[in-house]
N, C-alpha and C positions, 0 to 999 in steps of 0.2 A: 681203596681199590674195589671196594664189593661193590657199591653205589657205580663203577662206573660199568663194572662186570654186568649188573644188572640193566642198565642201561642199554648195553649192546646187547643180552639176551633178547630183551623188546622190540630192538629195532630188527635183530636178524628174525625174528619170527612171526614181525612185521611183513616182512618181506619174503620171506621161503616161510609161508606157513606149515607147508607140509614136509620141514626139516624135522626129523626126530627129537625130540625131548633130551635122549642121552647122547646123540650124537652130538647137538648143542651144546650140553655141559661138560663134555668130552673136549670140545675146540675151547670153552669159557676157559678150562681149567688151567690150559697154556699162556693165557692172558696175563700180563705182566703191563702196568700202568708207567705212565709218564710224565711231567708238568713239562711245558716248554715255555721260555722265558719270551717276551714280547719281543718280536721281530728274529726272533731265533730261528733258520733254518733249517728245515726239514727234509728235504730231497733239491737236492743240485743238477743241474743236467748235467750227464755225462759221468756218472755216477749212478751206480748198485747199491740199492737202498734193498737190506734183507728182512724188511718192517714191512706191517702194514701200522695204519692210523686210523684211530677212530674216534673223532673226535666224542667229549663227551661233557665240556664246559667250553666257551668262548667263542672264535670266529678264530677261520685258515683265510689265508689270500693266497694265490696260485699266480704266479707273476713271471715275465720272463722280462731281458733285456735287450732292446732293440737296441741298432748299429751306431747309432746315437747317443747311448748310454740313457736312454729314457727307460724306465720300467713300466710297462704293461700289464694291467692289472686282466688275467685272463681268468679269474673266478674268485667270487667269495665266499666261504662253507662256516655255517652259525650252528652252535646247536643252541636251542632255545626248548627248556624244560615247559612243558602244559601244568606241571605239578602246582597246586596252588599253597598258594604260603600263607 
């Protein structure tokens, strides 16, 4: 969990630079991790999801299903590490 904690540190301070240091470490410290198994859903429509996600290894797909029963792929969310190995 630290490695993904740290993760989201970087990215929220990416983005809100001018977020407080302890206010940051303050929301990190609520963070509680998760693995989800391939094709395992996440949020249903018509359903209260009391989570957020943040992704921090693999790839999301955001799909709905049309009246046809076809599935619509309406996004796909990757995280891809710069870290070099």
């Amino acid at each position: 969990m630290a490695a993904a904690t740290e993760i989201f540190l970087r990215s929220a301070k990416a983005i809100c630079p001018a977020l407080p240091g302890d206010e940051l470490s303050l929301f990190a410290s609520k963070l509680s991790g998760k693995a989800f198994k391939k094709k395992e859903i996440f949020l249903q429509a018509g359903k209260v999801k009391k989570e957020i996600c943040f992704i921090t290894a693999g790839l999301v797909r955001s799909f709905y299903i049309d009246n046809s029963g076809n599935e619509i792929t309406v996004g796909v969310y990757i995280y891809i590490t710069n870290k070099k190995r």
